[in-house]
C-alpha positions in Angstrom: -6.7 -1.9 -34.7 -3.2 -0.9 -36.1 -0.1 -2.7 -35.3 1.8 0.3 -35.2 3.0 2.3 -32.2 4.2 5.6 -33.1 6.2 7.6 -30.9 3.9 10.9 -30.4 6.1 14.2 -31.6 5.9 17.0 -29.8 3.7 19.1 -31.5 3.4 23.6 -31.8 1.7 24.9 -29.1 -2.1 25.7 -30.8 -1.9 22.9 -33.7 -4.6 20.2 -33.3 -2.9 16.9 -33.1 -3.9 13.9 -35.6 -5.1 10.8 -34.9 -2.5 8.9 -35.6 -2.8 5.4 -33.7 -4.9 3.5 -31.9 -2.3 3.0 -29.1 -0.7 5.7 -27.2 3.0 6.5 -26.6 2.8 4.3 -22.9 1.6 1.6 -25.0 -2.3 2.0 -23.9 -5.0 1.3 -25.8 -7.4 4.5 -27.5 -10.4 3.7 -28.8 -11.9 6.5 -31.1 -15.3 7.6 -32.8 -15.8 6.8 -36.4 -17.8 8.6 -38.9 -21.8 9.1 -36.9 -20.7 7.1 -34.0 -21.4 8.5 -30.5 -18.8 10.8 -29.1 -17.8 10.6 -25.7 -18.4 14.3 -23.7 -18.3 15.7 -20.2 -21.6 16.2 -18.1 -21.8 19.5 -20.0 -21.7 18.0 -23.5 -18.6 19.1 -24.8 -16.8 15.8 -26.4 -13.6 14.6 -24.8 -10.5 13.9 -26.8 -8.6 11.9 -24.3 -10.0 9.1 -22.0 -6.8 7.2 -21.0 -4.5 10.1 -19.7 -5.0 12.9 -17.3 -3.8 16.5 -18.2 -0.2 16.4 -16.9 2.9 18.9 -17.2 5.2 16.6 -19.3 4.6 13.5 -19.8 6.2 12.9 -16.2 5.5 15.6 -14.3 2.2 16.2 -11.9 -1.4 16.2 -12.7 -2.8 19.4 -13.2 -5.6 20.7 -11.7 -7.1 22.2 -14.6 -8.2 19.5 -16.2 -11.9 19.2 -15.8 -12.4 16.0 -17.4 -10.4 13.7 -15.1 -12.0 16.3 -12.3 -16.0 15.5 -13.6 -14.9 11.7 -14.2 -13.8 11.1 -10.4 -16.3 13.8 -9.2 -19.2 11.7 -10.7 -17.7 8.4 -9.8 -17.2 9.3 -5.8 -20.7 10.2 -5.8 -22.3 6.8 -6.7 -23.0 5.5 -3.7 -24.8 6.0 -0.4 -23.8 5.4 2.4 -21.0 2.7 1.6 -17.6 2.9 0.1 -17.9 2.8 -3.6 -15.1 0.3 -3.5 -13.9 -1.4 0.0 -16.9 -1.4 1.1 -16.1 -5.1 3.3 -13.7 -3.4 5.9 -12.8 -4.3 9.1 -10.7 -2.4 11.8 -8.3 -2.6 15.0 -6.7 -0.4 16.7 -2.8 -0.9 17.4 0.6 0.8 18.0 3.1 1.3 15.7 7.3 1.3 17.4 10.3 2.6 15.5 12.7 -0.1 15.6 15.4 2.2 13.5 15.5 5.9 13.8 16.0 7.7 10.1 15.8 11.5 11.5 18.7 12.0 8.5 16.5 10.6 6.2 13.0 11.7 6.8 11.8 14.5 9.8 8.2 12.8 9.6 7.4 12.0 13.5 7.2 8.0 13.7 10.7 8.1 12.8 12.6 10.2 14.7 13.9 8.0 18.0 14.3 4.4 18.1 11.4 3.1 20.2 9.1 5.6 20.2 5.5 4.8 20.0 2.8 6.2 17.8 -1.1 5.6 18.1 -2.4 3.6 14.9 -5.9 2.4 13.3 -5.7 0.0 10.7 -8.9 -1.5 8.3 -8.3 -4.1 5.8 -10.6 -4.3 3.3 -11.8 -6.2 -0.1 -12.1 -4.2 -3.0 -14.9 -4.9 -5.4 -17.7 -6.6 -3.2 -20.6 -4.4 -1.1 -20.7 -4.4 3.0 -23.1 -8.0 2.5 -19.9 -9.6 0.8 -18.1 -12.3 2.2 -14.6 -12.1 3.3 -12.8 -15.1 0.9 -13.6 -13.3 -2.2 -10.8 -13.6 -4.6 -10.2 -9.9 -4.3 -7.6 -7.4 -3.8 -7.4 -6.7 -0.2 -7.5 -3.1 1.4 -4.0 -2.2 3.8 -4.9 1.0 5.4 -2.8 2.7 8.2 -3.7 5.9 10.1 -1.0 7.1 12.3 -1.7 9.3 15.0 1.3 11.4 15.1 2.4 14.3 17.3 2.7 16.5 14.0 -1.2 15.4 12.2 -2.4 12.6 10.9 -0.7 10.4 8.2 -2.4 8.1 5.8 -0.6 5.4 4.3 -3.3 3.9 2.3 -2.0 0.9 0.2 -3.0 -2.7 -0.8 -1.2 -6.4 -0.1 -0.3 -6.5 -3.9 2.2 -4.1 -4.9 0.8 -2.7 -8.0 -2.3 -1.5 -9.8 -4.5 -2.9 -12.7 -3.9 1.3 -14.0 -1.5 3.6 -14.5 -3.9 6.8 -14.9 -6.6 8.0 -12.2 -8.2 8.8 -15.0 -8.8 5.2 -15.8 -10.2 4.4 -12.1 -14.1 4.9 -12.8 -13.8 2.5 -15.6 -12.0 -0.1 -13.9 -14.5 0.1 -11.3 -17.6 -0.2 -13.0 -16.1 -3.2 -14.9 -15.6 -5.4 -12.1 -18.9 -3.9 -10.2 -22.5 -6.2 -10.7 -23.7 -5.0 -13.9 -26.0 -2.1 -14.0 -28.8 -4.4 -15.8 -28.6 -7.3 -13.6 -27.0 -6.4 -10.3 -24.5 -9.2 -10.1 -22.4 -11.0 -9.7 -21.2 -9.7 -6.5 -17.7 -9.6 -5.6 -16.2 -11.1 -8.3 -14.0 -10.5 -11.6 -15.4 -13.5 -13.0 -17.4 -12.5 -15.9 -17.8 -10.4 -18.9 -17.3 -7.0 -18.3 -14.3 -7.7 -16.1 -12.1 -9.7 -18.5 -13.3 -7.1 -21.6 -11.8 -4.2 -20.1 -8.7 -6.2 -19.2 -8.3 -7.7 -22.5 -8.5 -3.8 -23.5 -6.0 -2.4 -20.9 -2.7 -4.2 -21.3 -1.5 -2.4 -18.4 -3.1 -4.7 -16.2 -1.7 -7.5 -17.3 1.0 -7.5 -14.3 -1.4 -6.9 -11.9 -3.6 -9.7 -13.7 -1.0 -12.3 -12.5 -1.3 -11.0 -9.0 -4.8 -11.3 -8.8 -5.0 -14.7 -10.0 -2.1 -16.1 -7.8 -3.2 -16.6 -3.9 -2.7 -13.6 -3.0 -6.4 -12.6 -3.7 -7.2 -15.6 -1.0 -5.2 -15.1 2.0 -5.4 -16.8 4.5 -6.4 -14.5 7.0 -5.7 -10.6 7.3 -2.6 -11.6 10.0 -1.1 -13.7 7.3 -0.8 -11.0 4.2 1.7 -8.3 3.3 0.7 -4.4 2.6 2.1 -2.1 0.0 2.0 1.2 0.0 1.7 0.7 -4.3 3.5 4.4 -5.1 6.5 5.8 -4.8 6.5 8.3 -2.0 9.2 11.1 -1.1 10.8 11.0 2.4 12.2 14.6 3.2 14.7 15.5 5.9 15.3 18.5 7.5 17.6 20.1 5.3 14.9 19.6 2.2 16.9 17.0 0.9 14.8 13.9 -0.9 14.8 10.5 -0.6 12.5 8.4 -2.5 10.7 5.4 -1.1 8.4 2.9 -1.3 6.6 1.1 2.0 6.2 -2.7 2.8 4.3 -4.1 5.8 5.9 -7.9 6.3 4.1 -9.9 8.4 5.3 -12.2 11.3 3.1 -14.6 11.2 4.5 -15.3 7.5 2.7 -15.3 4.6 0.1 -17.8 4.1 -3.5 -18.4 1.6 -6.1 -20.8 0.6 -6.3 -22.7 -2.3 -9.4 -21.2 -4.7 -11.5 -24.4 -3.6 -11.1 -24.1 -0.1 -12.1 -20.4 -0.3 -15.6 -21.1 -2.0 -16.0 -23.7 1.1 -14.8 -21.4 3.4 -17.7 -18.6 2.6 -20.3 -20.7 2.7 -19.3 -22.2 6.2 -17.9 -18.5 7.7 -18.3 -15.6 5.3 -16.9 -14.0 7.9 -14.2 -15.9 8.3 -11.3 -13.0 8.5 -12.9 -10.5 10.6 -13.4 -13.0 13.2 -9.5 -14.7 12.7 -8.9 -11.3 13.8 -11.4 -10.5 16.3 -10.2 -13.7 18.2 -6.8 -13.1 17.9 -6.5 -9.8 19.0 -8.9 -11.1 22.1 -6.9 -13.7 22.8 -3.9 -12.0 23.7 -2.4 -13.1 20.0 -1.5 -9.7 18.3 -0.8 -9.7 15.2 2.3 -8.1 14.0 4.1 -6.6 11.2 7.2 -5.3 10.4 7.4 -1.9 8.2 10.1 -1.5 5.5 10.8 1.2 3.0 12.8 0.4 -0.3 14.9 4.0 -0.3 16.9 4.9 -3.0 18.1 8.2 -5.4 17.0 9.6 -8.1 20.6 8.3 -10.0 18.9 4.7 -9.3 16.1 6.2 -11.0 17.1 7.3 -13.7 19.1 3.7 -13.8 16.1 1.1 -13.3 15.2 -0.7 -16.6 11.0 0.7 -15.3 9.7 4.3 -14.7 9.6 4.2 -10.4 6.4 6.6 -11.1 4.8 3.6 -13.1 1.9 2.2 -10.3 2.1 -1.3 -12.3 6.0 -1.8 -11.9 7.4 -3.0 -8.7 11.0 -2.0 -7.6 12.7 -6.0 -7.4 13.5 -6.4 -3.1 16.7 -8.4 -4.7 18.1 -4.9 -6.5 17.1 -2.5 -3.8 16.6 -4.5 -0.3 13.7 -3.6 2.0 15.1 -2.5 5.2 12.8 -2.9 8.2 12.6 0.7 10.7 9.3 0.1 12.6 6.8 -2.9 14.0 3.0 -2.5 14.0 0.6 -4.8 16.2 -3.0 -4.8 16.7 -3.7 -4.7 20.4 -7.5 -4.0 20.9 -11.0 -4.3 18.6 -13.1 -1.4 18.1 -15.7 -0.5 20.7 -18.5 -0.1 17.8 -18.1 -0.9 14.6 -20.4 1.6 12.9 -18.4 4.7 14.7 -14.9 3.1 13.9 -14.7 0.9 11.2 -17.1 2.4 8.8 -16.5 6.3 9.7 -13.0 6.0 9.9 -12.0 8.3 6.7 -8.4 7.6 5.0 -7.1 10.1 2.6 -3.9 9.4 0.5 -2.9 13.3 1.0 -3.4 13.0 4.5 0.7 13.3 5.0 3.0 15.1 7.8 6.2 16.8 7.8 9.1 14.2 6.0 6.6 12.7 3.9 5.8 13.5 0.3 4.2 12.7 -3.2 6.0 12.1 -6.6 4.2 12.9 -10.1 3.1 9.0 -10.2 -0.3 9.9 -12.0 -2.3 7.3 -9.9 -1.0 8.9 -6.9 -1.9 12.3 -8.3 -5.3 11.3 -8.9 -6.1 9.5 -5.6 -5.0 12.7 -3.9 -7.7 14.2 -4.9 -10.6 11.9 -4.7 -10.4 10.6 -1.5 -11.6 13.9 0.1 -14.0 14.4 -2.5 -15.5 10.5 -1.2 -14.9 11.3 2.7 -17.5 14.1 2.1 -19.9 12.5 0.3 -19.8 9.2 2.5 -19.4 11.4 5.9 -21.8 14.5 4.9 -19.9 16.8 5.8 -16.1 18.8 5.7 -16.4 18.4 9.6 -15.8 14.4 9.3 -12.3 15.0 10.9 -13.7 16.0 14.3 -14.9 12.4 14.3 -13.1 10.6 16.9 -11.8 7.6 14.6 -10.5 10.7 12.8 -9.7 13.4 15.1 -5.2 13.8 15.8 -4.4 12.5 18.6 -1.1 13.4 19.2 -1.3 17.2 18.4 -3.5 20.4 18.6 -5.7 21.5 16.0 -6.2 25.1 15.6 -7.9 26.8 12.1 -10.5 29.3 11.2 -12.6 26.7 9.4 -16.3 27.2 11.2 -19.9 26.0 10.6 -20.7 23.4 8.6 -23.1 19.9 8.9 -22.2 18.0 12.8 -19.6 20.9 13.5 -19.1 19.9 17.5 -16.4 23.0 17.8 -18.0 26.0 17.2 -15.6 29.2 16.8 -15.9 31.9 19.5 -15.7 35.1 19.3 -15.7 38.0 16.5 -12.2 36.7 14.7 -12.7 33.8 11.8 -9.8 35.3 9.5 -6.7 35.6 9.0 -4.3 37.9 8.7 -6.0 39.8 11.0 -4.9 42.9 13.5 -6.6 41.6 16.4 -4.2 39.5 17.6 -6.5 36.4 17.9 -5.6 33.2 16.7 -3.1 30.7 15.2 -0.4 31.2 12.4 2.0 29.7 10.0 5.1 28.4 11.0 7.2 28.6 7.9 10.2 26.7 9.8 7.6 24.1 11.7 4.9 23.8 9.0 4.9 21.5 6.1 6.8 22.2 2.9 6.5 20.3 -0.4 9.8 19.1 -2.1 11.2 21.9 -4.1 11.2 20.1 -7.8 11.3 21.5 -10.9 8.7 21.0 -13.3 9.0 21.8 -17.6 6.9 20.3 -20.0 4.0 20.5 -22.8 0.3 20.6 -21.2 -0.8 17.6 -22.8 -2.8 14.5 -22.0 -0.3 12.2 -22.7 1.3 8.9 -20.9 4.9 8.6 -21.2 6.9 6.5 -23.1 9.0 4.7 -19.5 5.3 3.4 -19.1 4.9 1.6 -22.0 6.4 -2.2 -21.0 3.4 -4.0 -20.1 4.4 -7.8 -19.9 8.3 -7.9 -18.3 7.2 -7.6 -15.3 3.9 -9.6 -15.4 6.5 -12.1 -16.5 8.8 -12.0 -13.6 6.3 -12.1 -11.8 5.1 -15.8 -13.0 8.2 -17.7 -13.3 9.1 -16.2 -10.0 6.6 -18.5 -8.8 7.0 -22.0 -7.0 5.0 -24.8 -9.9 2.7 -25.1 -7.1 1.9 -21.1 -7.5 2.1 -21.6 -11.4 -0.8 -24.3 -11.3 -2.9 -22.0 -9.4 -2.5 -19.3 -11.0 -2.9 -21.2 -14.4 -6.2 -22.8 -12.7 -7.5 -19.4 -11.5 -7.1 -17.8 -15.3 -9.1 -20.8 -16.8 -11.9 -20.8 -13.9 -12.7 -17.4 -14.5 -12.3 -16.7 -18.2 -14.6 -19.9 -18.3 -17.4 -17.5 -16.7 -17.2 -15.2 -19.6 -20.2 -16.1 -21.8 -18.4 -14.0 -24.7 -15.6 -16.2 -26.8 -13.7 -13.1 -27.9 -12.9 -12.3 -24.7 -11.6 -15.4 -23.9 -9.2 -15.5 -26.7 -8.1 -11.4 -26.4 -6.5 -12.6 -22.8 -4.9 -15.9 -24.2 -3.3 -13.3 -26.5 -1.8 -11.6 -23.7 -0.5 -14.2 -22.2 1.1 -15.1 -25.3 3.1 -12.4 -24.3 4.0 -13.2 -21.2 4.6 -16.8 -20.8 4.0 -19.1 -24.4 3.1 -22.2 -21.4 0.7 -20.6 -19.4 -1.2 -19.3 -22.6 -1.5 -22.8 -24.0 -2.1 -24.0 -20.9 -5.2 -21.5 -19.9 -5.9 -22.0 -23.9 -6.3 -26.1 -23.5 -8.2 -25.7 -20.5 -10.7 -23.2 -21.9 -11.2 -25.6 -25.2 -10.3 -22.4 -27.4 -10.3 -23.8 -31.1 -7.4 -22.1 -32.1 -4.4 -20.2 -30.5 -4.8 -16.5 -31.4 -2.3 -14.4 -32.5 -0.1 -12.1 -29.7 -1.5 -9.1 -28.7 0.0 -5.9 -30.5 2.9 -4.6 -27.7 4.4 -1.4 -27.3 7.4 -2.9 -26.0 9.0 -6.7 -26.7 8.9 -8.8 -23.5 12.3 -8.9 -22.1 12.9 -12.2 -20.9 16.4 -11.6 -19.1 14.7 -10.3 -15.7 15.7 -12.8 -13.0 13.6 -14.5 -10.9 12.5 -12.6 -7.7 12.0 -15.3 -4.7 9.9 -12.6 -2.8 7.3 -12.6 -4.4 6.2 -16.2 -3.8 3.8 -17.0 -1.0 5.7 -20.1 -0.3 8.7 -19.5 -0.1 8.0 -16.2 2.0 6.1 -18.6 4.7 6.0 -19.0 8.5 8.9 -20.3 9.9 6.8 -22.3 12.7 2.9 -22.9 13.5 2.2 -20.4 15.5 -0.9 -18.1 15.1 -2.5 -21.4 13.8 -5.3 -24.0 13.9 -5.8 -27.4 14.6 -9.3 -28.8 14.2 -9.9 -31.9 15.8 -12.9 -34.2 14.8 -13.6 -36.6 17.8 -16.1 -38.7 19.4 -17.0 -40.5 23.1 -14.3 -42.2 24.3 -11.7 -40.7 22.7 -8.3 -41.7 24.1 -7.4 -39.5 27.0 -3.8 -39.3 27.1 -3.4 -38.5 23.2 -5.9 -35.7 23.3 -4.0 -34.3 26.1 -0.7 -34.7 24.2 -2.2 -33.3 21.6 -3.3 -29.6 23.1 0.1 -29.7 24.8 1.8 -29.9 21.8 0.0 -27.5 19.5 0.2 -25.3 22.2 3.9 -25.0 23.0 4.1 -24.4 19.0 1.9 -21.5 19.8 -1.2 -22.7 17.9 -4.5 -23.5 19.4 -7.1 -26.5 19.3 -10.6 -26.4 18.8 -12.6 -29.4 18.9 -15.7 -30.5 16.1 -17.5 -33.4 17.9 -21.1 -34.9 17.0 -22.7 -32.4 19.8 -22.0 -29.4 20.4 -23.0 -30.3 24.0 -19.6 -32.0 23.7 -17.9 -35.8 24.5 -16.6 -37.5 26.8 -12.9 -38.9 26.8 -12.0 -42.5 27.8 -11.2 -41.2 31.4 -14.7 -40.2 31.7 -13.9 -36.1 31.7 -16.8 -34.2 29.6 -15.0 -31.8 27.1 -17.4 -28.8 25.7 -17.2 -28.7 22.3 -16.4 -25.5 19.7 -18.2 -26.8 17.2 -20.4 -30.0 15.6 -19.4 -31.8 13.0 -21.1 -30.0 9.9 -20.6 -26.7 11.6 -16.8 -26.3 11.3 -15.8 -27.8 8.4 -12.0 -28.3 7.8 -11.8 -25.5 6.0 -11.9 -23.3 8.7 -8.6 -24.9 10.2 -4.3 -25.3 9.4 -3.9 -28.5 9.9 -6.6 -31.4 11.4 -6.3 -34.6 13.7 -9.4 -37.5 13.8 -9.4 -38.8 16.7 -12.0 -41.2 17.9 -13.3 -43.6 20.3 -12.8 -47.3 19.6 -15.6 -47.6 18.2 -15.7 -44.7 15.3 -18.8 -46.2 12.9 -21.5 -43.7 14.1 -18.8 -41.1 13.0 -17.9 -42.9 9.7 -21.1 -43.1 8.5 -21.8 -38.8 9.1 -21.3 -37.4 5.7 -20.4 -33.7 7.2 -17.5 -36.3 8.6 -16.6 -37.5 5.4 -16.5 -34.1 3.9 -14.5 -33.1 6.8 -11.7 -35.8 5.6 -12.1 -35.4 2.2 -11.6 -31.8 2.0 -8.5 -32.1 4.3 -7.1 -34.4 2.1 -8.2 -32.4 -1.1 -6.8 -29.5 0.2 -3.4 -30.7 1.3 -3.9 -30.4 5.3 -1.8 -32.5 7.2 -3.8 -34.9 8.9 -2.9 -37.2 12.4 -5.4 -40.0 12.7 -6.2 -42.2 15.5 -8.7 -44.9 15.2 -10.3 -43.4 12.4 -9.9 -46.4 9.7 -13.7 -46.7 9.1 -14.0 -43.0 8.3 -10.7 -43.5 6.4 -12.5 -46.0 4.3 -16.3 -45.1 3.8 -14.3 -41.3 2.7 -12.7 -43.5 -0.2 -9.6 -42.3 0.9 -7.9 -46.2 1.9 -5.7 -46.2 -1.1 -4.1 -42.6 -1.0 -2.7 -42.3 2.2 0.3 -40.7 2.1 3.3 -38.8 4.5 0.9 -36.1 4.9 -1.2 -38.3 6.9 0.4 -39.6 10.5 -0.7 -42.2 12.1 -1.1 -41.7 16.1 -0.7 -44.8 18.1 0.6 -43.3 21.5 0.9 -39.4 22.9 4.4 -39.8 21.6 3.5 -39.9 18.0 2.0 -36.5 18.0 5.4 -34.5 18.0 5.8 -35.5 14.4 2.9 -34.2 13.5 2.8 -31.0 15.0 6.5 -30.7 13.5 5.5 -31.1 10.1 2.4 -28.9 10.7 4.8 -25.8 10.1 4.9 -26.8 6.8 1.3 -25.7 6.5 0.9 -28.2 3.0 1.6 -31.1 2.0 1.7 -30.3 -1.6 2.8 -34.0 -3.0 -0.7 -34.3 -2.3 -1.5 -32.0 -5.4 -0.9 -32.0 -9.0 0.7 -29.0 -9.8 1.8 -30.1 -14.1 -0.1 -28.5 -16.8 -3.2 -30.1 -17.5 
């Protein structure tokens, strides 16, 4: 490949540019026949000049839609699979409310907003991305956000993601990336992963990624639990107001229970114990009474700050810093009931990303453009038919419905009477409302029809840099750990070494780092970049997990391993205390028939030792009877202790030296671990339980 990157010159209308680079002017990568080598062509056999870009007005306006290859490409790609999702498949869904906390009627007319504390009818399904409905929920994975809000004025769509960016910056790219991290056609697996060949090739081929890359190997891929994860809405939307004036903005969902994953070990545990493990976090929350909450936010700012930012705001792999334009919070969604069936919810619920209302809007953001019109295209084929919005998970709720759209596959509201058209003379039937109805931003558009990126897209490792040292070292490790672990599944060397060469461009550490731990012989070369890696972009303390935590332990779990004759009093103390914190016990004995305490009370159990590993819990306590060798000598027991430890749990203890000892853990007790001698002990530990980790316990230096 040349090292060159060549800004593309506008070339006369008619002339047949040259191929003049293997990269393009936004820095991505083009790959081109040579000599008798296969051509790439549409269904219909006529050979495509550009795979990377769409057909666009200017290289920053709006996707046209004339262009029949990006049309065939996401046409073909909607359509292969029956009946599931191609991707986000794993969903799961609650219904909720959404409250505006902070009325913006200058800002935006869209409905939600108008008056503080008015109420608007929500469904939400989170989701994994790459892994079929049979998946399990741990997966390190980008994780579906979707919103429907019921509005009085139609049904809006906010359909984003907890990471903030995209591996792409061209719909046009969005089959490819698919198929990548999909099983491979020969084989069929390996399911729900990124860990392999294909994967890491057409990363190590798309340096756009590379800032999403770093997202998707920190812990945000292994959340915790759906209550304990942020959503993005990814683009940059319009907000309109009633005047037609423009705001641009991009959405944030925060959540209150603070942010808050597993480490990649504890994931792997975690699916084989529950691979179900977040839809039932929160099935039982929402059942218990504890619903889970989120605060929205929108970034708004002008097209002056714009035109100012160092990154194009249209880019789908750039984020706009919270530190340079804060997130201001206008609304609070919670989830307040489960679906009634899951088949009739959950899986036919239909989100489409132009599914907007009045005050809300699209930019030229080519992603954006692209989505807008797929998702319809994948409603139909999933759903079978155009009439999927008289479905009741997808019917408006807050608003009447009136159109001459008739007939169809499962149309339940058959038209009546002579009149299906319109204008018609008769009299019968509904009608614009050019005051009322929903008018697009008025923005001018100029250009060249060409398939090209632009140039503000073109940095591809500033950001993806940013990113990483805006990390905590604990974060760095991980994410350091995560590279090595999967590039170590790729059978294929070159592959290996064509990341470490982006990294070289991002962080010289973390490359020799993920370069030592992979046992590469030598350090490659950078990586050809459009742009040089600015390294004056300040550290951004929102985007680390840990220090974005909760500020106390409620929402959580205590597991508590005991045995027969387990001291009453500190038991009691115990689910006294995690219970004003807002937590909850559950309680792993040998039976699940359950124990008995040492005042003789029979306790039911939640589950047996071996069935709920500590895993599956926050924080754990041993507690045992005086005697604790029957429990000691369990090895599920031992792995519940050992896996604590590993994983960095805080952990009370209370007669549990014997199980201390045969779990080889004597020697490496340390101020994570508290020692309970009377009920008056436990506060401490509870305390420090907000605190989620203690990460003393882990080595976080390059290795």
């Amino acid at each position: 490949m040349s090292n060159e990157h060549p800004t593309a010159p506008a070339t006369p209308p008619g002339t047949i540019e040259p191929l003049v680079s293997d990269y393009g002017a936004g820095g991505e990568i083009h790959q081109h026949a040579v000599e008798d080598s296969p051509r790439l062509t549409t269904a219909q056999g006529v050979t495509i000049s550009d795979n990377q870009n769409s057909l666009r007005a200017g290289a920053p306006g709006p996707t046209l839609l004339e262009d029949f290859v990006l049309r065939e490409k996401i046409f073909h790609f909607d359509h292969e699979r029956i009946p599931e999702r191609v991707v986000h498949a794993r969903g799961f869904g609650a219904h909720g409310i959404f409250e505006c906390t902070r009325a913006i009627p200058e800002i935006t007319r869209a409905a939600p907003f108008q008056t503080e504390g008015k109420i608007t009818e929500t469904f939400v399904r989170f989701s994994t991305v790459a892994g079929s409905k049979g998946s399990f929920d741990l997966a390190r994975d980008v994780r579906g956000f979707a919103v429907k809000f019921y509005t009085d004025e139609g049904n809006w769509d906010l359909v984003g993601n907890n990471i903030p960016v995209f591996f792409i910056q061209d719909a046009m790219k969005f089959p490819d990336l698919v198929h990548a991290v999909k099983p491979a056609p020969d084989r069929g697996f390996p399911q729900a992963q990124s860990a392999h060949d294909n994967f890491w090739d057409f990363i190590s081929l798309t340096p756009e990624s590379m800032h999403m890359i770093m997202w998707q190997m920190s812990d945000r891929t292994i959340p915790r639990s759906f209550r304990t994860m942020e959503g993005f809405g990814v683009h940059t939307f319009r907000f309109v107001n009633a005047q037609g004036e423009s705001t641009f903005v991009k959405f944030h969902w925060k959540p209150r229970q603070g942010l808050q994953s597993v480490l990649w070990n504890e994931a792997v545990k975690t699916n084989g114990a529950d691979p179900d493990r977040h839809r039932r976090d929160l099935w039982e929350a929402i059942e218990s009474g504890d619903f889970p909450e989120w605060d929205l936010g929108v970034q708004m700012f002008d097209q002056a700050f714009a035109d100012s930012f160092d990154f194009d705001v249209l880019d789908p792999t750039k984020i706009i810093p919270e530190e340079q334009v804060p997130v201001e919070i206008i609304g609070t969604l919670t989830l307040d009931r489960v679906v009634d069936n899951f088949f009739a919810e959950t899986e036919q619920v239909a989100f489409c990303t132009q599914n907007v209302v009045p005050g809300i809007d699209f930019t030229d953001d080519p992603l954006l453009q692209g989505r807008n019109f797929s998702y319809l295209d994948t409603q139909l084929k999933r759903l079978g038919s155009p009439n999927f919005t008289k479905l009741p998970v997808n019917a408006p709720r807050g608003c009447p419905v009136h159109n001459f759209q008739q007939d169809g596959h499962m149309q339940t509201a058959p038209r009546k009477g002579r009149v299906n058209y319109e204008p018609n003379g008769w009299g019968v039937g509904p009608r614009a409302h050019p005051l009322e109805g929903y008018v697009s931003f008025v923005d001018k558009t100029a250009g060249e029809k060409r398939r090209l990126r632009p140039e503000s897209f073109a940095d591809h490792y500033s950001q993806a840099r940013q990113f990483y040292i805006s990390q905590t070292q604990v974060e760095k490790g991980h994410i350091r750990d995560a590279l090595i672990f999967e590039l170590s599944k790729c059978e294929v060397a070159d592959i290996r070494a064509r990341i470490v060469a982006h990294l070289l461009r991002i962080d010289s550490e973390l490359a020799k780092a993920v370069a030592d731990g992979l046992g590469l012989p030598q350090m490659p070369e950078p990586v050809p970049a459009a742009r040089p890696t600015r390294q004056d972009l300040p550290e951004s303390p929102a985007l680390s997990i840990l220090l974005n935590g909760p500020k106390d332990f409620s929402g959580r779990v205590v597991g508590v391993l005991v045995s027969d004759g387990v001291d009453a009093d500190i038991l009691a103390a115990l689910r006294d205390a995690v219970r004003k914190a807002g937590a909850q016990v559950k309680l792993v004995a040998p039976s699940i028939g359950g124990f008995t305490d040492s005042a003789g009370e029979m306790h039911p159990a939640q589950e047996k030792i071996g069935g709920g590993p500590s895993v599956l819990y926050d924080a754990v306590a041993i507690l045992l009877g005086k005697t604790d060798k029957p429990v000691a000598t369990n090895p599920d027991a031992q792995d519940f202790l050992r896996d604590a430890h590993a994983h960095c749990k805080f952990i009370a203890v209370h007669q549990a030296d014997a199980l201390v000892e045969a779990s080889g853990l004597s020697a490496m007790l340390d101020d994570g671990y508290f020692q309970i001698t009377t009920p008056d002990d436990i506060a401490a530990f509870v305390e420090n339980c907000a605190s989620l980790r203690f990460w003393a316990r882990e080595p976080t230096l390059p290795r």
